[in-house]
C-alpha positions in Angstrom: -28.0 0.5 0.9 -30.4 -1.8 2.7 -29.2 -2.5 6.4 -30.1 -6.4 6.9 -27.5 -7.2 9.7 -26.2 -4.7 12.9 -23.8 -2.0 11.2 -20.8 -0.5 13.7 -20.6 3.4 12.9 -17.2 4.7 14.7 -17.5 8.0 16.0 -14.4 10.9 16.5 -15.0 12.5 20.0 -13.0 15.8 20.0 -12.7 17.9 23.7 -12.4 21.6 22.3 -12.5 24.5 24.2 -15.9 24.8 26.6 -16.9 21.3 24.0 -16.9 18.2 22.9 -17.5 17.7 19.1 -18.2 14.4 16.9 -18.5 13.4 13.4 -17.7 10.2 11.7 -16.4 9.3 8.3 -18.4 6.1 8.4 -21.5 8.3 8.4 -21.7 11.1 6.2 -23.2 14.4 7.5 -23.1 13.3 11.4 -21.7 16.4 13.4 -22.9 17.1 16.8 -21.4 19.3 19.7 -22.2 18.4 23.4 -21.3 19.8 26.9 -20.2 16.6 27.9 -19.4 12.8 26.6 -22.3 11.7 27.8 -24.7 14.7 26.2 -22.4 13.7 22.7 -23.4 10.2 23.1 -27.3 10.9 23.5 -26.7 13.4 20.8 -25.5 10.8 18.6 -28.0 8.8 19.3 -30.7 11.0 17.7 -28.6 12.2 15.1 -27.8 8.7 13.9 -31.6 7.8 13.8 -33.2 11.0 12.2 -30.2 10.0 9.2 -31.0 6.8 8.7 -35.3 8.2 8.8 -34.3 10.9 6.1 -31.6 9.8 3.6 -32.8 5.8 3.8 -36.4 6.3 4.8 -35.5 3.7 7.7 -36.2 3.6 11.4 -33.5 1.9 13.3 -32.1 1.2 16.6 -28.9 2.8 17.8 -27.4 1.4 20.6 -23.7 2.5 22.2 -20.8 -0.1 22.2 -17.9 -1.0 23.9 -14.6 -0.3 22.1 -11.7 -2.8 22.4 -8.7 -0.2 21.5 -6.4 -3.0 21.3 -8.4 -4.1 18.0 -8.3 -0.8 16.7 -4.7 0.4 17.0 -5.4 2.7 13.9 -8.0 4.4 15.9 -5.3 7.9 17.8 -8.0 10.1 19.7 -10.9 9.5 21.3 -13.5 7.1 19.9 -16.5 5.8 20.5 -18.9 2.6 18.4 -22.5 2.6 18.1 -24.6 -0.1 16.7 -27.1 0.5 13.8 -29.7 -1.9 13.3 -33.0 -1.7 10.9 -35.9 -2.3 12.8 -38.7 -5.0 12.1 -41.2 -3.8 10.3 
C-alpha cells in the first residue's frame, strides 16, 4: 500500500472497568489501553506511527480529527478519527 493522500483511520474507544481500550478494524494490530481519553488518544498516536514505521517502513504524521456523528450514523459507541499522512521525504 503506498499512502500518497491523508488516510482517516476510525478508532473504537471502549470505557471498561478502571479503562479505556481502543482498536480499530481499519488498522490491523492497533490495541492500546489508557487511563483516560485523552492518554488513549496520545496512545494512539504513537501506536499508529510505530505501525506504519514497521509493517510499511514509512514515517507519517498522525494527527486527531473531528468526528461529524451525523455522517457516520453506522458508527453505535464511542469513536474517534485520526489522520494518516506519509511524510515528505
Amino acid at each position: 500500500m503506498t499512502l500518497d493522500s491523508a488516510l482517516i483511520i476510525r478508532v473504537n474507544i471502549k470505557e471498561e472497568p478502571g479503562f479505556f481500550y481502543a482498536d480499530s478494524q481499519d488498522l490491523p494490530g492497533l490495541h492500546v489501553c489508557g487511563k483516560s481519553p485523552e492518554q488513549i488518544c496520545a496512545t494512539v498516536i504513537k501506536a499508529v506511527k510505530a505501525l506504519f514505521k514497521h509493517n510499511r517502513n514509512m514515517d507519517v504524521e498522525v494527527i486527531p480529527a473531528t468526528v461529524d456523528k451525523d455522517n457516520f450514523p453506522r458508527m453505535t459507541g464511542p469513536c474517534e478519527q485520526f489522520v494518516v499522512q506519509r511524510l515528505a521525504a
